[in-house]
Steps between C-alpha positions, in 0.01 A plus 500: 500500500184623371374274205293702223244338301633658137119438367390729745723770468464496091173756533734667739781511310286611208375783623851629629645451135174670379531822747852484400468514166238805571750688681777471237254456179183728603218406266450785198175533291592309157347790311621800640760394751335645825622364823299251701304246262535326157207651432441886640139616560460713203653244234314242662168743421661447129429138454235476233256204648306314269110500667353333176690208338415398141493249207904457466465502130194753418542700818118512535398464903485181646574420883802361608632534141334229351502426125174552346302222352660637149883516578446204778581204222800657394659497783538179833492738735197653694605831533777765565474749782719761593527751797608793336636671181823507398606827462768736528537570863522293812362210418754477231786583647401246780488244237787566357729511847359211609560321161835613392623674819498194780270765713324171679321693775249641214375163472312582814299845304506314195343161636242712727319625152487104372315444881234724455459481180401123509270594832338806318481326213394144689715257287489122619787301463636176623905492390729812434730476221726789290622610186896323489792602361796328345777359753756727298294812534414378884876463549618846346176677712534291852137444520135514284309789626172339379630204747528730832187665388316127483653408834322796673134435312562138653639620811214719591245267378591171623514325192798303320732653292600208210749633280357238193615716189855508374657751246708282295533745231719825458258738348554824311360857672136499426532902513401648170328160349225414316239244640555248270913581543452490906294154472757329234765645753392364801358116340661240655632677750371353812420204644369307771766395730347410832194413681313402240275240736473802796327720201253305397159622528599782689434879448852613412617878542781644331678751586718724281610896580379703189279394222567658114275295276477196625648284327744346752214411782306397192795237411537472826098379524493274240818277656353491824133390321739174395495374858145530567433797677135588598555879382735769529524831577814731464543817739751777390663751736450730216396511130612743231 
């Protein structure tokens, strides 16, 4: 009897499943449903990419989306950068299939923009972390996209991926709020729930998938500034 060494065959087995899944399940373009790839040549051309990042808060130019020395003491992070805009289109419809739609293999498109966005932009970190969401919401979805995402930033860069904030809050839709509404909302809402001594001093990174105003990496920011941190810098797949 031939004996088969089941840790060697997983790759194997992986790529049978995925070729599989190919044949039954051929890929389609998210936007316009072409055959071949989630993302088709000519809605991949659509993708607005961000080449100059800005103040988060007065939008005025500023490598790697950096506060400016005006907006920096409002805020405990160091900046906000995003890879590109969020607009109608296929970046959009990306996010939204991969978000709401369990369409995992966009992680892979979606991830590659956070990649070379930190290497074009050359952001320094030391410890990946993401944006959480409640265990209800986490149970009704089956995953945290902002999670996955994380996992590939760490992935690719060889650095540790600490999930250290908790959501222990159910918060209202921040769509269609006021500032001062989406900060009251969101206060409270997260905490620190691991890893606090693995943080310290380091250069965090946190990762989330779109970015509207703010104000949840902002929160985010100034619970993870509890525990320590050196600084921290938030990357967005997209921001609106």
């Amino acid at each position: 009897m031939v004996k088969v060494d089941i840790n060697k065959s997983e790759p194997i087995l992986s790529k049978l499943k995925i070729n599989l899944l190919d044949l039954f399940f051929p890929a389609r373009c998210v936007s316009c449903g072409q055959l071949g790839n989630l993302f088709c040549n000519d809605c991949k051309a659509d993708i607005l990419t961000i080449s100059s990042q800005t103040c988060p808060t007065c939008n005025k130019i500023s490598p790697k989306g950096k506060f400016c020395s005006r907006c920096r003491p409002k805020t405990a992070l160091s900046g906000i950068a995003s890879a590109c805009y969020f607009r109608e289109g296929t970046i959009k419809e990306a996010i939204h299939s991969f978000k709401y739609e369990n369409v995992h293999s966009l992680s892979i498109n979606l991830s590659r923009l956070l990649i070379d966005l930190l290497g074009r932009e050359k952001i320094s970190f030391d410890v990946v972390c993401f944006v959480p969401i409640t265990k209800k919401r986490e149970g009704w979805r089956g995953y945290n996209q902002a999670e996955i995402l994380a996992q590939a930033v760490a992935d690719h860069f060889k650095k540790p991926l600490i999930p250290v904030l908790k959501k222990v809050k159910e918060t209202k839709t921040q769509v269609g709020l006021p500032k001062k509404k989406r900060e009251q909302n969101l206060r409270g809402a997260f905490r620190i729930k691991t890893g606090k001594l693995q943080i310290e001093g380091k250069r965090i990174l946190l990762v989330d998938d779109v970015v509207t105003t703010g104000t949840t990496l902002n929160e985010c920011g100034r619970v993870l500034k509890s525990a320590d941190v050196r600084e921290i810098w938030a990357v967005t797949v997209a921001k609106e």
